[in-house]
C-alpha positions as CSV (number, residue, x, y, z in Angstrom):
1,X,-26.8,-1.4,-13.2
2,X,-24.3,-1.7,-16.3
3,X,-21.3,-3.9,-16.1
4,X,-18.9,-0.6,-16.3
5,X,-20.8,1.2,-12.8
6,X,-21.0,-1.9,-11.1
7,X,-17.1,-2.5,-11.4
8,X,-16.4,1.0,-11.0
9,X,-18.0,0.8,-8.0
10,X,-16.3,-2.7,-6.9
11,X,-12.8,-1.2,-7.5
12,X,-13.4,1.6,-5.3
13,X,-14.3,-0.8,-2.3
14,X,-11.4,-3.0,-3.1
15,X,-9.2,-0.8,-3.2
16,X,-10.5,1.1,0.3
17,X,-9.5,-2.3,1.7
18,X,-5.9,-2.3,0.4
19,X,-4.5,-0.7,3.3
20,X,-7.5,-0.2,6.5
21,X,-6.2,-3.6,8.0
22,X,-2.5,-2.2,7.4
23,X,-3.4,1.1,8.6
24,X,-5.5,0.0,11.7
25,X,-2.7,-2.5,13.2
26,X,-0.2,0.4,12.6
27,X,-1.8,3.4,14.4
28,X,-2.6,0.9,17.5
29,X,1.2,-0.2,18.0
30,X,1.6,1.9,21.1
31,X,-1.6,0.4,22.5
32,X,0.2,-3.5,21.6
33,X,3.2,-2.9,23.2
34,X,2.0,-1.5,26.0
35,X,-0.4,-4.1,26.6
36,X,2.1,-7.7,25.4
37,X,5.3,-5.8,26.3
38,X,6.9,-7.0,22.6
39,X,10.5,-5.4,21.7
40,X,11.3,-3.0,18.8
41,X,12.3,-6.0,17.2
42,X,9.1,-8.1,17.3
43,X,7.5,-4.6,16.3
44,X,9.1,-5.0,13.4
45,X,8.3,-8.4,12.5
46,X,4.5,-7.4,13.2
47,X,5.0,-4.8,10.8
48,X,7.7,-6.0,7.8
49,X,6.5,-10.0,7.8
50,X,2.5,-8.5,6.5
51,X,4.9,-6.1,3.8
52,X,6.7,-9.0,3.0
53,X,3.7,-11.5,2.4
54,X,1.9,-8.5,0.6
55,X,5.3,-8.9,-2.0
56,X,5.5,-12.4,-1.7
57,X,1.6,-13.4,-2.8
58,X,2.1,-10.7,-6.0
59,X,3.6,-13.4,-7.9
60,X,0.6,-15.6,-7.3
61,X,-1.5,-12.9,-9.2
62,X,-1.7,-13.2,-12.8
63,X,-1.6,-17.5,-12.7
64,X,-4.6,-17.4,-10.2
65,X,-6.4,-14.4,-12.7
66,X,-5.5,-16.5,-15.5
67,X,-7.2,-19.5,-14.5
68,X,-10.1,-18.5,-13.3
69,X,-10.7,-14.3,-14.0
70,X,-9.4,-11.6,-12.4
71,X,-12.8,-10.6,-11.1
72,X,-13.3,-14.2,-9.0
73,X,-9.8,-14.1,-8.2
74,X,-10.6,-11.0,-6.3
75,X,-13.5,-12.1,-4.8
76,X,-11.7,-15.4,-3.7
77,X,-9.2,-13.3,-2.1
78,X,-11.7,-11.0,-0.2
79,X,-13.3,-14.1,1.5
80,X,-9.9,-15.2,2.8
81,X,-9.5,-11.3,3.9
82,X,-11.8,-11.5,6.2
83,X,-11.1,-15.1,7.8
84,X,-7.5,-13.1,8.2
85,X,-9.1,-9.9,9.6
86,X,-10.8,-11.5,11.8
87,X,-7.8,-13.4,13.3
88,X,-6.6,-10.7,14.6
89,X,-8.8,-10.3,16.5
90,X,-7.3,-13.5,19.0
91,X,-5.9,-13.4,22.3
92,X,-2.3,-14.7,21.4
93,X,0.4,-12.9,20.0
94,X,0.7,-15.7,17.4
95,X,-2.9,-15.1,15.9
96,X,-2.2,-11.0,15.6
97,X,0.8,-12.4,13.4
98,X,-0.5,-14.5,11.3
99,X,-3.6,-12.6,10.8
100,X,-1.1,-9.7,9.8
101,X,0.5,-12.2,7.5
102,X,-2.7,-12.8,6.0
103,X,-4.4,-9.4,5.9
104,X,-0.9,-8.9,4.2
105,X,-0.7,-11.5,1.5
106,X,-4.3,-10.6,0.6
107,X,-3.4,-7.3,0.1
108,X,-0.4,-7.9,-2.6
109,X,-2.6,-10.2,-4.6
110,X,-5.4,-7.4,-4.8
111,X,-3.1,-4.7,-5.3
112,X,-1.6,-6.7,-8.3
113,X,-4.8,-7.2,-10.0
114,X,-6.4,-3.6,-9.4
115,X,-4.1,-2.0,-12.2
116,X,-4.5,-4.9,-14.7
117,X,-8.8,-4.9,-14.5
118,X,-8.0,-0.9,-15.0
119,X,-6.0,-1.5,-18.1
120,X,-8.5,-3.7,-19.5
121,X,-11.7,-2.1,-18.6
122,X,-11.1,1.6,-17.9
123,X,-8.4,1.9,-20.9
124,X,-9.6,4.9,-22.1
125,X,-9.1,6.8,-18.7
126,X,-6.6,5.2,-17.5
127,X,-5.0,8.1,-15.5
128,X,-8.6,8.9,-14.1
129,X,-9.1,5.9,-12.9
130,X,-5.2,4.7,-11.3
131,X,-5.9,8.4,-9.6
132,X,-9.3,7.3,-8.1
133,X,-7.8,4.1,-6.9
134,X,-4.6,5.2,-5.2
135,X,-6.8,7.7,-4.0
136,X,-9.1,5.1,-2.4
137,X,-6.1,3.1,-1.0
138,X,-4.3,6.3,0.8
139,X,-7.8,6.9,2.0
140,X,-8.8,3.5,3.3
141,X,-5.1,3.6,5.6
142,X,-6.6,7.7,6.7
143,X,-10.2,6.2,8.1
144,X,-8.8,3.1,9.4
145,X,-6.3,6.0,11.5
146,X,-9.2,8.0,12.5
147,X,-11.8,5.7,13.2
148,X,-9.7,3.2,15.1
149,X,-9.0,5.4,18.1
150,X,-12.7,6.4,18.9
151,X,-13.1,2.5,17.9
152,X,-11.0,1.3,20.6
153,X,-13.1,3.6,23.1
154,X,-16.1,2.5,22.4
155,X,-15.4,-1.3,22.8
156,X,-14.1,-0.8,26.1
157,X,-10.1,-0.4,25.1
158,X,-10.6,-3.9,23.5
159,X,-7.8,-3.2,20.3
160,X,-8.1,-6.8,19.2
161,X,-12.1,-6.0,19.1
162,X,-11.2,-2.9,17.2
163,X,-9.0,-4.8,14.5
164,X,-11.3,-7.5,14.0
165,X,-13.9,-5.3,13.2
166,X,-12.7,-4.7,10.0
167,X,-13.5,-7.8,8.7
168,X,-16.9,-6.4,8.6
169,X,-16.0,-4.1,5.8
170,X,-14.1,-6.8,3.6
171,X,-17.6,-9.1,4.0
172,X,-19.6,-6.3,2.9
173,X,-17.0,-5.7,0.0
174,X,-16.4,-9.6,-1.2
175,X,-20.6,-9.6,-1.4
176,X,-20.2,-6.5,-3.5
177,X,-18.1,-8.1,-5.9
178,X,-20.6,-11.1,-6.1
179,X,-23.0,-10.1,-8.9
180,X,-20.0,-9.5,-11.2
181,X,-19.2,-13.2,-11.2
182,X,-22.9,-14.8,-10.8
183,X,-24.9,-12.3,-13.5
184,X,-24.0,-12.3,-17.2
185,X,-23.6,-8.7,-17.7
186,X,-22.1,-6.7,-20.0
187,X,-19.4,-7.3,-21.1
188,X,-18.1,-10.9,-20.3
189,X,-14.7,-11.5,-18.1
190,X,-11.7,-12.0,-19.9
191,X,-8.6,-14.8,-18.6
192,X,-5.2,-13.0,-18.7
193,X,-2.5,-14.6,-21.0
194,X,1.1,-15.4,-19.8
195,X,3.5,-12.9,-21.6
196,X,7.3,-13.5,-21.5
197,X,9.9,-11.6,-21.4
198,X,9.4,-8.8,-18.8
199,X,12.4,-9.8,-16.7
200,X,14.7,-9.0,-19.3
201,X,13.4,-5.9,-19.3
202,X,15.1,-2.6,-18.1
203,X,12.1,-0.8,-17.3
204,X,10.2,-3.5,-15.2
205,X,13.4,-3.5,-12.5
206,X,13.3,0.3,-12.4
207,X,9.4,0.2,-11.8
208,X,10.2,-2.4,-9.2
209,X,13.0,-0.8,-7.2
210,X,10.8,2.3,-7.6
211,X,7.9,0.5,-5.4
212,X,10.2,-1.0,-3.0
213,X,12.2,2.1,-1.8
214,X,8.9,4.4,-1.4
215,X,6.8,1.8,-0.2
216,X,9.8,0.8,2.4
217,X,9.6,4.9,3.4
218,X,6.2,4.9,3.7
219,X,5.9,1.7,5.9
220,X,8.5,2.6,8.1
221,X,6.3,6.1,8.8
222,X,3.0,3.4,9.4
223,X,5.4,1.4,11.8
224,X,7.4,3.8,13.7
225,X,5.4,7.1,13.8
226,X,3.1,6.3,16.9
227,X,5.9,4.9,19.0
228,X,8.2,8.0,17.9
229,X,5.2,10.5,18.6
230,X,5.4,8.3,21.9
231,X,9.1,9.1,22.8
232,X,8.5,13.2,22.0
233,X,5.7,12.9,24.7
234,X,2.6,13.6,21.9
235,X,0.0,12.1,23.4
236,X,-1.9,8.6,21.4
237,X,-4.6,10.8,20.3
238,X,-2.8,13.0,18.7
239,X,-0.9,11.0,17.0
240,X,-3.8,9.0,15.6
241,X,-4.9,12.9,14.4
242,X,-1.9,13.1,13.1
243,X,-1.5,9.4,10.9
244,X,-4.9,10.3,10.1
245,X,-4.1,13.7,8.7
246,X,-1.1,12.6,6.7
247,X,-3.1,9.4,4.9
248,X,-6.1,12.9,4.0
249,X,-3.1,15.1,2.6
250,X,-2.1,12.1,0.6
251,X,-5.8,11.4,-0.8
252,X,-5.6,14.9,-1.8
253,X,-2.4,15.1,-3.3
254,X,-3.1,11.6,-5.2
255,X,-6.0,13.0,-8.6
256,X,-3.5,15.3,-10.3
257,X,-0.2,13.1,-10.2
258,X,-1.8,11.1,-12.8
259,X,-2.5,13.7,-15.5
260,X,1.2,15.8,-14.3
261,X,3.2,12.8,-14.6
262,X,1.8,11.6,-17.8
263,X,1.9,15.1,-19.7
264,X,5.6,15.7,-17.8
265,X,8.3,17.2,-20.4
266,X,10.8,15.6,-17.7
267,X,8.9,13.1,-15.9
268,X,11.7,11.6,-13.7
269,X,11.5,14.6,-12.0
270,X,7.7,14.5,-11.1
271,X,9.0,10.9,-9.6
272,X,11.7,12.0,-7.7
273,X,10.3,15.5,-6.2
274,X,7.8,13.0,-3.6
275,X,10.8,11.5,-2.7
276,X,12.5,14.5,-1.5
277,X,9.1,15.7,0.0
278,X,9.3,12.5,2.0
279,X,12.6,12.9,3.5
280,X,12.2,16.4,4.6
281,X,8.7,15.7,6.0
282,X,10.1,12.6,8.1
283,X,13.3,14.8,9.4
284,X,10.8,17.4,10.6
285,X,8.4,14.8,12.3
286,X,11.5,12.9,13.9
287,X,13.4,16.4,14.8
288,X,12.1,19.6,14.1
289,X,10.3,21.4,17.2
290,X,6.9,20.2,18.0
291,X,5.6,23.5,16.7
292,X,6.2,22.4,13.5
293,X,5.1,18.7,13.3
294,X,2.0,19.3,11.8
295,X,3.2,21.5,8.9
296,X,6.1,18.3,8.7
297,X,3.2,16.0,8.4
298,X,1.5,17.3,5.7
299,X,4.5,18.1,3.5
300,X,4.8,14.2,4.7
301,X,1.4,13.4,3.2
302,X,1.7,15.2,0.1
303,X,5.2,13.0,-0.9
304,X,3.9,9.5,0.4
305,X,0.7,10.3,-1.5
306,X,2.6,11.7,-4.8
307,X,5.3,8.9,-4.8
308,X,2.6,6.4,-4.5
309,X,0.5,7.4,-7.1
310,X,3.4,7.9,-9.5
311,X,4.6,4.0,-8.7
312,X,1.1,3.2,-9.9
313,X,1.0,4.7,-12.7
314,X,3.8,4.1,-14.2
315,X,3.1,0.6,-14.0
316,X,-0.1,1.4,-15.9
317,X,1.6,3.9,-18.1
318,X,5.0,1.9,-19.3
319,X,2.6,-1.8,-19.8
320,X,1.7,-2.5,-23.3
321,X,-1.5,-4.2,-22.7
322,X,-3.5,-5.7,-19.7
323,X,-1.8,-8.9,-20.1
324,X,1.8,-7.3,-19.5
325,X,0.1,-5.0,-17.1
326,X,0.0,-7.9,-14.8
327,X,2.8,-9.3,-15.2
328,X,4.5,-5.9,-14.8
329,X,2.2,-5.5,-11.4
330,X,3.4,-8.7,-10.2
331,X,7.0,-7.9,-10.5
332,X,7.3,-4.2,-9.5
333,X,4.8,-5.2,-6.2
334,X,6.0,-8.7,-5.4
335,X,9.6,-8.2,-5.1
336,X,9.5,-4.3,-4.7
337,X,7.1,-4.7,-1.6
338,X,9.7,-8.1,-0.3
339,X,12.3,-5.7,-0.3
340,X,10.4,-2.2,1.1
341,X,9.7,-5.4,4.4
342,X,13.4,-4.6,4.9
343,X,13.0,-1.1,6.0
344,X,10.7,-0.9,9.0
345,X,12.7,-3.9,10.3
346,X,15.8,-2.7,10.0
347,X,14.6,0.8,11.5
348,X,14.0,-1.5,14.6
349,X,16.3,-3.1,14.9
350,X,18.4,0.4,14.8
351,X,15.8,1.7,17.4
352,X,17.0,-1.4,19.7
353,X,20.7,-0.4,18.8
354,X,20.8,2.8,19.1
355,X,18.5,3.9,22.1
356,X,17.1,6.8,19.8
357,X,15.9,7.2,16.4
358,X,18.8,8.7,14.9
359,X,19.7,5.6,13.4
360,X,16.5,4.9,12.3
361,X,16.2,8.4,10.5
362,X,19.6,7.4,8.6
363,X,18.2,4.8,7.5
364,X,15.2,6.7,6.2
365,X,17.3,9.1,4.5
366,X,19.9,6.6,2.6
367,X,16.7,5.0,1.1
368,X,15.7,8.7,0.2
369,X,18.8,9.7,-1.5
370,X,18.4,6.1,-3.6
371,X,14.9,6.6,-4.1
372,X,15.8,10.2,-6.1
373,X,17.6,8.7,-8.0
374,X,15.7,5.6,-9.1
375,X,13.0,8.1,-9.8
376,X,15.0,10.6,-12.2
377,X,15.4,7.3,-14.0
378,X,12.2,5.7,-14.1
379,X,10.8,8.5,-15.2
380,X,12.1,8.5,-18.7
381,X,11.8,4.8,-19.1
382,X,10.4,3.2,-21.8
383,X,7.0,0.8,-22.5
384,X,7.6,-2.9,-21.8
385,X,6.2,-4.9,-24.5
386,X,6.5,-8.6,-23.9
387,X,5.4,-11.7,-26.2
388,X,2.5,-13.9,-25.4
389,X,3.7,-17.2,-24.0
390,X,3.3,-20.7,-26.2
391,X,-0.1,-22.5,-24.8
């Protein structure tokens, strides 16, 4: 097997893994609270600390590729994956945390690096392959909301069982990975350089407050959806059916953004439309007669799938090279994805304050309304080009 199938074949099952433990903790919250009893606000926590860490470890990215390869910087980071995985698997409250915290800050260093080993080995189709791997993170967060459910049944209700058990799936992936850092094939592995310069640039902030308003919608939708399907009386199954559905309609919605985006006479508004989609998907879910919550879903889907695709790309799209690539990634996920953490807590907290999820809806929408605009923006931004840094 060539160098150019086998990594193909790695990013795919790295990038499944990006958001099954995210997905799997989110869609068993009613079963959690339930069971330990924990406020809105501790919801929250369970939910924004993991977004948070996923942000904060971005920054640790491109030094950790740069000293030893991106490709063993991955596989480092799948090992520890599935020590965190695993923890969650614990009886105390505690261990769920902090294996959310590590599931989460596994994540964000990933996630950084998938975009730069695309840049530097799929250059010539790069809007191919940034479709194929948002495509493979939206659907790694739609089987981890199917299969858990079923999961759960079949280990006797045992939810900590059912989130350990995707450890299995990072082992399998981190032994994946192994032949691309233990066989000379191919092509040989690169070591980023450290480019300077990207935080004086327009562009990079734009990117990053791009990531951190949609990725703050769309977590709030992983945190709160269950519990709100809860309060309209839908029952857990349902629901799951329903997360489930919206992570497929954004798989499907992911391949074309790409090519649209990139070939776009007016671009910001191909980055602003999911947006919109987004806000009036959410109102319908959170509002709108239960007659139409499944249309509401899928117009949902189609804008968290959209927005995230175009947040990808346009890191990929406005980078010079595979060295500013990363440092680009590291930027517009580290501190975008710190800041999205504040959304799903503060739509707690708002659940706690208000009694209903009015609040919490508001809150939604503001970010909306900010995200529109970031987008018409962002869209006509131009390429960062940064200068190498003196060894």
């Amino acid at each position: 097997m060539s160098t150019r199938v086998l990594t193909f074949a790695c990013l795919i099952l790295a990038a499944l893994n990006l958001r099954m433990a995210l997905g799997s903790l989110s869609v068993t919250l009613p079963e959690i609270i339930l069971e330990t009893g924990i406020s809105g606000t501790q919801v929250s926590l369970l939910t924004a600390v993991p977004l948070f860490c996923l942000g904060l470890m971005g920054f640790a990215a491109p030094p950790l590729a740069a000293r030893i390869g991106i490709r063993r910087a991955i596989v480092v980071t799948l090992v520890v994956l599935v020590a965190a995985t695993a923890l969650r698997g614990l009886e105390p409250f505690a261990a769920l945390l902090a294996g959310a915290m590590g599931t989460g800050a596994c994540c964000g260093l990933i996630g950084v690096l998938i975009p730069t080993l695309i840049k530097r080995d799929f250059a010539a189709q790069i809007k191919l392959m940034t479709g194929v791997a948002t495509m493979c993170i939206s659907g790694g967060a739609a089987i981890s909301a199917a299969v858990m459910p079923p999961l759960t049944r079949a280990l006797n209700d045992d939810w900590r069982l059912a989130l350990a058990f995707w450890a299995v799936f990072a082992l399998l992936t981190a032994m994946t990975w192994l032949p691309l850092i233990t066989q000379r094939i191919g092509v040989g592995e690169t070591r980023l350089r450290p480019v300077a310069g990207v935080l004086r640039h327009r562009t990079a902030w734009l990117l990053t407050a791009y990531m951190a308003l949609q990725s703050g919608m769309a977590y709030m939708i992983f945190a709160w959806f269950a519990p709100l399907m809860r309060d309209r009386d839908v029952s857990p199954a349902q629901s799951g059916l329903i997360l489930a559905a919206i992570a497929l309609v954004q798989v499907i919605s992911i391949p074309a953004t790409p090519y649209i985006l990139a070939h776009a006479r007016r671009p910001g508004l191909i980055a602003a439309a999911p947006i919109a989609l987004m806000m009036i998907g959410s109102a319908g879910c959170a509002f709108a007669p239960l007659a139409l919550l499944w249309p509401s879903a899928i117009v949902l889907g189609i804008g968290q799938g959209m927005a995230f695709a175009v947040a990808l790309t346009l890191i990929v799209l406005r980078s010079e090279n595979e060295h500013v690539t990363a440092a680009v990634s590291a930027v517009a996920q580290a501190v975008g994805y710190m800041l999205a953490a504040i959304l799903p807590l503060a739509g707690g907290v708002a659940r706690d304050l208000a009694g209903d999820w009015s609040a919490t809806e508001m809150i939604y929408a503001v970010a909306g309304v900010a995200g529109i605009w970031v987008g018409l923006v962002t869209g006509g931004s131009r390429v960062v080009a940064a200068r190498f840094k003196a060894p």
